[in-house]
N, C-alpha and C positions, 0 to 999 in steps of 0.2 A: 554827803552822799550824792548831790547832785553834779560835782566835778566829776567824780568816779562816773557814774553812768554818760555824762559826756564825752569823756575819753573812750568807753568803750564803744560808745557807737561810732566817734571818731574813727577810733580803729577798722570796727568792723567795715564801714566805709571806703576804707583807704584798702582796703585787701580787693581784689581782683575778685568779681563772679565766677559762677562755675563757666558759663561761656568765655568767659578773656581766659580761663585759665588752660581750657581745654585750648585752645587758639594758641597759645604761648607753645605750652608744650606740644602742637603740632610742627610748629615754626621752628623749634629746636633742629640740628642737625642728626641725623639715624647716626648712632654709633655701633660699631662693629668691632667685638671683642674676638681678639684671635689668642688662646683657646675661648670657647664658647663658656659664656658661664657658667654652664649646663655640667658641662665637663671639669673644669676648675673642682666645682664644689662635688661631684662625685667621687673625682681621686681625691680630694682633701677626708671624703666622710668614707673611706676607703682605707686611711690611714692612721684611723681611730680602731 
């Protein structure tokens, strides 16, 4: 029992806070979908 709870704190350890992870994904590049995904899935649930 006590390996298991070691690994898992390990784990949880090893994962990124809420602030590193907000930071990451602000650092990420903006992508721009041309059509707009908005659009995509409208004429997709359009053709149902």
């Amino acid at each position: 029992m006590s390996s298991y709870v070691l690994r898992e704190i390990e784990r949880a350890l090893a994962r990124p806070n809420r602030r590193e992870l907000l930071d990451a994904i602000r650092k990420q590049p903006e992508v721009v979908l041309d059509p707009p995904a908005a659009d995509v899935l409208r004429e997709e649930r359009e053709l149902r």
